[in-house]
Each structure stands twice: as C-alpha cells, then as structure tokens.
C-alpha positions in Angstrom: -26.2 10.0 -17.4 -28.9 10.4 -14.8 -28.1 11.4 -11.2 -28.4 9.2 -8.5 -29.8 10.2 -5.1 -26.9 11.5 -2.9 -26.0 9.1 0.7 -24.2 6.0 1.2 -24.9 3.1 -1.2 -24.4 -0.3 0.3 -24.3 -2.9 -3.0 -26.4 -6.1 -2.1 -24.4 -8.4 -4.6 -22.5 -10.9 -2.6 -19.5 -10.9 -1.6 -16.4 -12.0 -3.9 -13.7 -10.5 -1.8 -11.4 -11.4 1.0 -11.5 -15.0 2.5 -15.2 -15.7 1.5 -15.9 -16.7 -2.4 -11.9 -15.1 -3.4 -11.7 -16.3 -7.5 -9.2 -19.4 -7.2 -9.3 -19.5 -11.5 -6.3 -18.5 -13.4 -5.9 -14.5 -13.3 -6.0 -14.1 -17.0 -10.0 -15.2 -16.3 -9.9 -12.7 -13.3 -13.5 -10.9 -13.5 -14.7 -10.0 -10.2 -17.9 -9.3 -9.3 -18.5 -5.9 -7.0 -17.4 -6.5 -3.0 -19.7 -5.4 -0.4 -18.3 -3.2 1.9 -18.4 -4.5 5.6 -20.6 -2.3 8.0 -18.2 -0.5 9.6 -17.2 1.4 6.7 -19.9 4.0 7.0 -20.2 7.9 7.4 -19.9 7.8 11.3 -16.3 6.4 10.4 -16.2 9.3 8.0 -17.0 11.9 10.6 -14.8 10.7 12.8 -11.7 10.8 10.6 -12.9 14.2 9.7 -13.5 15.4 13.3 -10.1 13.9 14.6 -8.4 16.5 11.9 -8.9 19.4 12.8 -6.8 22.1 13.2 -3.7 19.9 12.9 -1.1 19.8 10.2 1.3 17.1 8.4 2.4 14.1 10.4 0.1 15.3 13.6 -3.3 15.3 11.4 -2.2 11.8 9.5 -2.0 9.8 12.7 -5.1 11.5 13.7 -7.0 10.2 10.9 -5.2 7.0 11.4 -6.5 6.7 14.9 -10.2 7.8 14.5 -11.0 4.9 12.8 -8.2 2.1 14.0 -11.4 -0.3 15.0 -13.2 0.4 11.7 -10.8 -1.1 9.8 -9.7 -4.1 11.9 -13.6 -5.1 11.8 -13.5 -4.6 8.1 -10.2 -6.2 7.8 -11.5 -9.6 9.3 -14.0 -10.2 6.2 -10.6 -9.8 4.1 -7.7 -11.2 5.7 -9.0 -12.8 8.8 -6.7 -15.3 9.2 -3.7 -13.1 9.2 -6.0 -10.8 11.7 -5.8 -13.8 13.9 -2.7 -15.0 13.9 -1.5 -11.3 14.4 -3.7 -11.3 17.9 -2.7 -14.3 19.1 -0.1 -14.1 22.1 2.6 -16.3 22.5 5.5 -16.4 25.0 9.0 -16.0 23.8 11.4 -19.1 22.8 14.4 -16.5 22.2 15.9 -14.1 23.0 19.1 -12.3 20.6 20.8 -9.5 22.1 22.3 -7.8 18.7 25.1 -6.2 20.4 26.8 -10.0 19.9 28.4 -9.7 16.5 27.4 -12.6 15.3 23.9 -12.0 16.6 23.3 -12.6 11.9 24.6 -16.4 12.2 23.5 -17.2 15.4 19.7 -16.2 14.4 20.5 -17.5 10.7 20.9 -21.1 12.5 17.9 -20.8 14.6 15.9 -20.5 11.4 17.2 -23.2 9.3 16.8 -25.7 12.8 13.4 -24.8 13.1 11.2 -27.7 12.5 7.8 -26.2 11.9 6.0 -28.2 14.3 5.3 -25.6 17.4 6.7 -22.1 17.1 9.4 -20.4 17.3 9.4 -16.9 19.2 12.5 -14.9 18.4 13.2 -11.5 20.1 15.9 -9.2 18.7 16.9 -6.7 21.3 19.7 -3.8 20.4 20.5 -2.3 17.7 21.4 -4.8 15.4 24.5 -3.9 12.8 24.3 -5.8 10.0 28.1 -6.9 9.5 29.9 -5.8 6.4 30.8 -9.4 5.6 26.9 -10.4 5.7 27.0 -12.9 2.9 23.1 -13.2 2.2 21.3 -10.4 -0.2 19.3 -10.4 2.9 19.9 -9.1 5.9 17.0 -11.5 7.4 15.5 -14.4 5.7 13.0 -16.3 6.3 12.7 -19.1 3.5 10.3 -22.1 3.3 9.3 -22.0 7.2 6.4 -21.8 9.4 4.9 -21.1 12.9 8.0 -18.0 13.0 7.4 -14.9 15.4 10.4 -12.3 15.1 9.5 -9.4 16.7 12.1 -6.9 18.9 12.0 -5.1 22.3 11.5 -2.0 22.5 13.8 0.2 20.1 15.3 -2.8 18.4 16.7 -1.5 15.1 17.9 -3.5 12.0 20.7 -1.3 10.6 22.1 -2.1 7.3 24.1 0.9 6.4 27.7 -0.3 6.7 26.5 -3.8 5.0 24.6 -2.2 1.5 26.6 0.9 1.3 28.3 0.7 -2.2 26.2 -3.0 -3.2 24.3 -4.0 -5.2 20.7 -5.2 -4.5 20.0 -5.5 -0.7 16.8 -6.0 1.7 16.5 -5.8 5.2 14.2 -8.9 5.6 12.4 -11.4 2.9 10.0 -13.9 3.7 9.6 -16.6 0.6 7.7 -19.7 0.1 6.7 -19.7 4.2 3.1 -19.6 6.0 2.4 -18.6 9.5 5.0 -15.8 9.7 4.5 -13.2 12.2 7.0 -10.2 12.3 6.4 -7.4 14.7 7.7 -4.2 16.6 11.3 -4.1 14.3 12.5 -1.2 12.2 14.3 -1.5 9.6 16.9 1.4 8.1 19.8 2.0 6.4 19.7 0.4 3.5 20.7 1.7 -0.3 21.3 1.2 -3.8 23.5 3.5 -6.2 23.7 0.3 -8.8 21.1 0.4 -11.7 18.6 -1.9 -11.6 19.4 -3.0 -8.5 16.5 -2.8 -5.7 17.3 -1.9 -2.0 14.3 -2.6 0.4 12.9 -2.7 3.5 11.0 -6.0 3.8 9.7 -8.0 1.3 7.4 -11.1 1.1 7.2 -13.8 -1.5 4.6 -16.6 -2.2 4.0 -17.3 1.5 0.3 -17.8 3.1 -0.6 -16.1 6.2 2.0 -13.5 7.2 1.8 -10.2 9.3 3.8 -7.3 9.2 3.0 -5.8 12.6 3.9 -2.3 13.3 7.0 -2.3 11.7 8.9 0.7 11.1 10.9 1.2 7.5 13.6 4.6 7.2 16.1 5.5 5.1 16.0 2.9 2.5 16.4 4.3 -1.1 18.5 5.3 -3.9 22.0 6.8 -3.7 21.2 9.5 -6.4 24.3 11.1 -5.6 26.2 8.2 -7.0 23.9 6.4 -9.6 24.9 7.3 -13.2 21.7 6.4 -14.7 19.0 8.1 -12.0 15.6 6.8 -13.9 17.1 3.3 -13.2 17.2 3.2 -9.4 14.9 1.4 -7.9 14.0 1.2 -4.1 10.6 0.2 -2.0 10.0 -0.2 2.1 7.6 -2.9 2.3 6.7 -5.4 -0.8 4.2 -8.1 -0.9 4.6 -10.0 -4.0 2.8 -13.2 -5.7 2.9 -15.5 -8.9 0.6 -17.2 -11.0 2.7 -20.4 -10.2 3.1 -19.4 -6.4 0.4 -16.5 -5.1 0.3 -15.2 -1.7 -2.7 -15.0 0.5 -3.7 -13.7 3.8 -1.6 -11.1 4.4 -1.8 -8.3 7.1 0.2 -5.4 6.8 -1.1 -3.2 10.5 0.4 -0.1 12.2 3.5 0.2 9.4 5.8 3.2 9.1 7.6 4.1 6.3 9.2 6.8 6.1 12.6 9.5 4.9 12.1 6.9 1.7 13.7 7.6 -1.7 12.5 5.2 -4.2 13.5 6.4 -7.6 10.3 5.4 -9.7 9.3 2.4 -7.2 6.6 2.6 -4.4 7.0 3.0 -0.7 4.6 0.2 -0.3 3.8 -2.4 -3.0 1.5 -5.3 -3.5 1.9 -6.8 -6.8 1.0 -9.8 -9.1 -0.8 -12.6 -7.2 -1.7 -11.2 -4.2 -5.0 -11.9 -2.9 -6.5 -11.9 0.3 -4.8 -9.3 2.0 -4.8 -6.0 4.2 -2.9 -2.8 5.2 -4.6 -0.6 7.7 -3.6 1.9 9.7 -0.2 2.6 8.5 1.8 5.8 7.2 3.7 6.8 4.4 5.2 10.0 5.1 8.5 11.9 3.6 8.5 9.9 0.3 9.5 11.0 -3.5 7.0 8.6 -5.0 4.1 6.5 -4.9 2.6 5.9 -1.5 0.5 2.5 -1.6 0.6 0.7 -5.4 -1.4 -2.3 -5.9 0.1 -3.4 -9.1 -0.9 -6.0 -11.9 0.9 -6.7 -14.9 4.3 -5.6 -15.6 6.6 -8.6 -14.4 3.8 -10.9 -13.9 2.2 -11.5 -16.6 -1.7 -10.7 -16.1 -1.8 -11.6 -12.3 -2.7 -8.3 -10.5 -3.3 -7.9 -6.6 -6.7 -8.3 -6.0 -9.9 -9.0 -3.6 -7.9 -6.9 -0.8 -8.6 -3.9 1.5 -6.7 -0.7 2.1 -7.8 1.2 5.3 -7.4 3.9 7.7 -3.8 5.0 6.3 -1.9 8.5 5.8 -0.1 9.5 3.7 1.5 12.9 3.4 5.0 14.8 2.8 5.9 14.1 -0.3 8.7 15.9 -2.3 8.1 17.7 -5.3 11.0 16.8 -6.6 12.4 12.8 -7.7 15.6 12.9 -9.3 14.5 9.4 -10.8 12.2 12.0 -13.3 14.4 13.8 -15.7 14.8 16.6 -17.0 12.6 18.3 -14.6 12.8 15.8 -11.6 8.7 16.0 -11.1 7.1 13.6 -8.7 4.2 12.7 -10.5 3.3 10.3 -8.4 -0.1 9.2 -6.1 -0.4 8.9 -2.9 -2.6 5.7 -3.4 -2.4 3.8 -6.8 -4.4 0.7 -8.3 -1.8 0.6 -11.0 -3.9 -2.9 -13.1 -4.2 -4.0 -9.7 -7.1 -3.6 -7.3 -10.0 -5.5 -9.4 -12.4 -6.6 -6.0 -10.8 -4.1 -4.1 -12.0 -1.6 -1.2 -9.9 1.1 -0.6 -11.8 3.2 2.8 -11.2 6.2 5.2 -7.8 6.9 4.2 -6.1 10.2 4.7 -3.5 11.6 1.6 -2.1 15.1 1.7 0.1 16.8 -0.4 0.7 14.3 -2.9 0.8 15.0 -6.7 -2.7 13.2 -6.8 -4.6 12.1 -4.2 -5.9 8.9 -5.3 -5.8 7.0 -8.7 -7.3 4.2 -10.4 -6.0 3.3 -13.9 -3.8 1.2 -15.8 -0.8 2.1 -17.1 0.9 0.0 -20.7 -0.1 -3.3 -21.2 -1.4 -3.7 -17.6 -4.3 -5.9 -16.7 -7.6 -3.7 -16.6 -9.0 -2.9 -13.0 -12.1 -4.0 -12.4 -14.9 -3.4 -9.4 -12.5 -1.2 -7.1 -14.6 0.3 -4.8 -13.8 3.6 -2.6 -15.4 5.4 0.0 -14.4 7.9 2.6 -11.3 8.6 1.7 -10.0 12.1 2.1 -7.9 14.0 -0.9 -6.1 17.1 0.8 -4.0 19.8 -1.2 -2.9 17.8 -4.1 -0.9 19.6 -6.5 -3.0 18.0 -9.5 -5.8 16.0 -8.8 -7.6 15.2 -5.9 -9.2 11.9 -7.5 -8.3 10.5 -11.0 -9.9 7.8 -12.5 -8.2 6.5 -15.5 -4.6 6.9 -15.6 -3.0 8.9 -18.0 0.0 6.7 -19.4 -1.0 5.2 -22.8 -1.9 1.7 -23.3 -0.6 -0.5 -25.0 -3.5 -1.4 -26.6 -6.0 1.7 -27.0 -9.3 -0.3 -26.7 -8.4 -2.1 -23.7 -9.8 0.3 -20.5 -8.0 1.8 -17.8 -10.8 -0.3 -15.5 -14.2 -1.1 -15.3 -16.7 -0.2 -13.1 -15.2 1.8 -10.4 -17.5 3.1 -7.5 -16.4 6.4 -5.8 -18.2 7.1 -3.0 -18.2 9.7 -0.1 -14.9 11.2 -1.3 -13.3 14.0 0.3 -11.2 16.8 -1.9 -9.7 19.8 0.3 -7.7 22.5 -1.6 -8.2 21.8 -5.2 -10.1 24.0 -7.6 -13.5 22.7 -8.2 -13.9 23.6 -12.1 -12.9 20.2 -13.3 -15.6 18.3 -11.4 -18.4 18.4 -13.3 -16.3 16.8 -16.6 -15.1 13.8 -14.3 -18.8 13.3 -13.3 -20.1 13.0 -16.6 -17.2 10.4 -17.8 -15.3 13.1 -19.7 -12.1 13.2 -20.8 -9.7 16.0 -18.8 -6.2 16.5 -19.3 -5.5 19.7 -17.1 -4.8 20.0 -13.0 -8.0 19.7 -11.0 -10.1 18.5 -8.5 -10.7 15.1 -10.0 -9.9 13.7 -13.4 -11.6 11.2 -15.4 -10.2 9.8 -18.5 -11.9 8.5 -21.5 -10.2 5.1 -21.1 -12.1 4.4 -18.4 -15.5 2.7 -19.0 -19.2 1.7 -17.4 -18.4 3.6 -14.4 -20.6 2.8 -11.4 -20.2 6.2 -10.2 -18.7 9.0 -8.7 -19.3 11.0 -5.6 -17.1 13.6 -4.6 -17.3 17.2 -1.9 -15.2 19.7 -2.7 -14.3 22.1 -0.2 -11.6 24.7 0.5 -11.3 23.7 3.9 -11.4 20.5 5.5 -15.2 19.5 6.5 -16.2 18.6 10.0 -18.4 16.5 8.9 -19.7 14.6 6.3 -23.6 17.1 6.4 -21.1 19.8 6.0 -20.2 18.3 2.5 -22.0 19.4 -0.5 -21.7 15.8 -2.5 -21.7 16.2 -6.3 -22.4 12.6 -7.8 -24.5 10.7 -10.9 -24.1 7.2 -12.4 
C-alpha cells in the first residue's frame, strides 16, 4: 500500500449522516456512503484537548478533555441530531413541581403522565431525594410511555434512589421512555439500582422507539450486578444509559449531553449502549468513569436482527477507571473490554476528540459473531492513553460466524493519539496485517479495503498535535 501524505483529510463525498440524506431503506440494505466530518472537528480542537491535559490525572484530566472541546462537538452535533440539539436548548417555565419527600411522590407523578394530553407541555420538577417505595409496582421506577412535549428534569441535587425497591428483584430500571417523541429529561441522577437474578437487566435509563429525546446531564451511579449473590456471574447483566431501536419501530434524533456514569458494574453489558435501529443520534461530552466493562457500545446485530446503530456522532467524552477485574469473566475475571466500541454498529459514524484512559483497549472497531459488518466509521482525534492491550484495534478479535464476512469496511483513522503503549506493533496495523499480541494498535485480517490509518505514538501525552510524529498509509 502506498503512503499517503500526513495532515487532516477532509472527504468531499456528501454527506449521508445525521438529519441530512440518513438511509430510510430497510437495514439489511444498510450501505452507507463515507460522512463528512463537520468543520469543527479539526486539529485546533485536537490541540486544545491535548493542551487542557496536562499534568493532570484520572477523573481531573477526563473532564479537562471534556471541556476543551464542549463547543466543538455541539457544532458538530447539530449536522447529526439537530433536532434533539434544539429541543434540549429550548427554555421552558415549569408546570410542576414534586417534592419527593411525599411518599407517594411515584403515583402522584405516575398520574401526571398518563393525564397528559400531548398538546402543550408538561414541565415536571422532582425536588429531594426521591425513594423509590418498596411496593413500586412498575419494572420502572419512571416511565414515560407513548407521550410527548414531557420535560422532567430536578432541582438541584434531586436523586432517584432505587435501592430499597430493586434490592433482591428481578429486572429493574430507573427511567424508560418507549414509543414517545419530544421527551426532554434533564439534571436527575439516577442510583441504586441492582440485579443478582440471571438474565435479568438492572439499569439506569433506557429509551425505546421514541423520536426526539434528550438525556441532559444526567447522572447514573451504582447500578449493576450483585456478584455477591448471583449464582451464575457470566449471566448478569446491567447498563446506565440505553438507547435502543427496531426495524419495526427505530429511534431517531437522540441527544445524550453532559452524562455521568459512573461506580457501574455491568457484568458483560455496557455502561452506555446504543443498539439496533438507532439513527440520528449524539453523545457528547459525557463520562464513563469507575466501570468493569465497555464504556460506549454502538451495537448491531445480536437481538435485532441486522439493524445496527448508525449515521451518529460520539464526541468530546472520557472515559477512564476501569477495573481490571469483571467477575462476569471467568476463570480469570479479565476485563477485556473497550473503552469505546462499534460492536456491528457504527456504519456512517464519526467518532471525534474523545479522551479514553486505562481501559483494556482504547478504541475498537469490529464485529463480533454474526453481527452486521461496520461500514464507513470514521475517527479522528481521539486520544488512546495507557491501555493495557491496545491503543486502537481495528477488527475485533471474536470469531464470526461466517469467516468471509468482514469485521467492517472501510474504516478511516485519522489524527489518533496513543500514550503509553509500546510502539512495535504499529507498523503491522498500518499495512493491514494480522496481530494477535498486546500493542499499540491492532489490526485484524478480517477487516477489509481500509481507507486508512493514522496514528502518533508517544510515551507521553503530546502538547500538541506538531509534537506528534503521525505514522499513516492507505
């Protein structure tokens, strides 16, 4: 393969993700063409993540990066999700008010819900903390099902707790959102909540086949697996926040902005997932921190069918702290996990200026089983720091289901960042070899017509993206 010359590389195709030109056909015909990235992901962005981490560790230098490029991913997000964008900006005077130390603050904001007529909206605010009764009859502790025009948001340090409510239960999740447009939730954590039943999913929020919803600055904790008290520990299942679509019901515009999730234990689930239909979406600016698996999964395949999430954007997040150890992993209990994931998900995708440290691989783009292939994932300026595999791996190593379907397809890597990994293994990833060993980045023979790799590896963080010695070819 011939080299190509090193800088940014804006494509000049058009555009096929976010609101603009999104594939409506059915996803088993999903083949999307190469998004452009918007102009404010570009190496000034770069420098500034890099700039705004120095000399700081662990949950300090994530929300560092975070910050340093906040407005460079809300511009970008508007080309993907911009009606979400909006709605999430939009101010609107409160209808509502709960204060949760009522204990039957659950019914009383149950029958505000279903009364709701849709027409104008309806501005909730939860105040307290807010004890979800033992006797809660609903999976749920929230839900919010076939509405529209909802804002639920809380004062300052309202809390959701669900600990007395799931402890000893079967599947339970703070708030769901199904079958419902024009949802806004904002400024509410969420914590407390667990599974120790097999197969059973405890959660923080998830959404369902709904159009237009933001997840504002949300905070998820403590939601996970009782391993303690789960006979079976590869068959507990948690996640924080979950965006979920169908072929028969998708969702679309979707903002996740300004999440937290965090002292997570998810067995061998994510700590945020998007998965099946999903289209039309973005999470910026959010962090994943104290985890024992995946960080951010976009997901295809699996449990619906050969819908993958798709024509999205991932921005501006951190991700950092995550154990070495999963007891959902046996015998040796070893977190093998990413910190960001296009698991047959991600085809149209840009993933940009995100920061993931200490995870057992940086970033990964692959397919794992019979999972959809991932096609025209672009990313650039992302930054890989002290993985304890690899930095960047393209192709995932799980075996498919059928050998001569690839991992993905033309997957552009640009501007990214690995700190703290050996540098040996480069050169095979960026001639499309095959590597099975730790490194600096990985590339897997599964993997196919790259469009090309660009990493700089470094033993220390760069300040800048001239400091960077970038290795790439097509």
């Amino acid at each position: 393969m011939k080299p190509f010359i090193v800088g940014l590389i804006l494509l000049t195709v058009p555009a096929c993700s976010g609101s603009k030109g999104v594939d409506s056909s059915p996803q088993d015909a999903l083949h999307l063409e190469a998004p452009t990235p918007p102009q404010s992901l570009d190496d000034a962005a770069l420098d500034a993540l890099l700039a705004a981490t120095q000399g700081l560790q662990g949950k300090s230098r994530l929300e560092a990066a975070i910050g340093a490029v906040g407005a460079a991913c809300t511009a970008a997000a508007s080309e993907f999700a911009g009606e979400a964008l909006a709605l999430a900006d939009e101010v609107r005077a409160t209808t509502q008010s709960l204060d949760c130390s009522s204990p039957t603050w659950d019914s009383e904001l149950e029958t505000l819900l279903s009364e709701h007529d849709g027409q104008s909206w309806l501005v909730l605010e939860l105040s307290g903390r807010c004890v979800v009764p033992a006797d809660h009859a609903d999976t749920a502790a929230i839900r919010i099902e076939s509405r529209q025009k909802v804002e639920l948001r809380g004062a300052a340090g309202a809390v959701v707790d669900g600990a007395a409510w799931s402890a000893g239960r079967e599947e339970r999740t703070g708030l769901e959102i199904a079958s419902s447009s024009e949802v806004v939730i904002r400024s509410l954590e969420f914590t407390g909540i667990e599974t120790h039943t097999a197969g059973a999913d405890a959660g923080g929020v998830l959404v369902e086949s709904s159009t237009r919803v933001v997840l504002d600055e949300l905070v998820v904790s403590n939601v996970g697996v009782d391993y303690d008290n789960l006979d079976n520990l590869e068959e507990g299942n948690a996640f924080g926040i979950k965006l979920i679509g169908t072929s028969n019901a998708p969702s679309r515009e979707l903002l996740v902005r300004r999440a937290r999730v965090e002292a997570m234990r998810t067995g061998q689930s994510e700590n945020i997932t998007l998965a099946g239909d999903v289209t039309q979406f973005a999470v910026i600016g959010s962090l994943v921190f104290d985890v024992d698996n995946i960080g951010i999964d976009l997901i295809g395949g699996e449990d619906y069918g050969t819908a993958q999430a798709h024509s999205g954007l991932l921005c501006g997040n951190g991700l950092g702290g995550q154990l070495a150890q999963n007891p959902a992993y046996p015998p040796d209990g070893d977190a093998a996990a990413a910190g960001l994931y296009l698991d047959g998900g991600g085809s149209g995708c840009i993933v940009a200026l995100s920061f993931v440290e200490g995870f057992s691989n940086g970033y990964e783009v692959g397919s794992e089983g019979a999972n959809p292939t991932v096609e025209n994932a672009h990313l650039f300026g992302n930054v890989s720091v002290e993985s304890r595999g690899a930095g960047l791996l393209i192709g995932s190593l799980a075996e498919r289901v059928d050998p001569k379907k690839p991992t993905d397809r033309q997957t552009l890597v640009q501007r990214h960042v690995i700190v703290g990994n050996s540098s040996a293994d480069v050169a095979s990833c960026l001639e499309g070899g095959t590597n099975d060993g730790d490194g600096a980045a990985q590339c897997e023979g599964g993997s196919v017509e790259r469009r090309g790799v660009e990493v700089c590896v470094s033993g220390v963080l760069p300040a800048s993206v001239d400091a960077c010695a970038w290795q790439s070819n097509l």
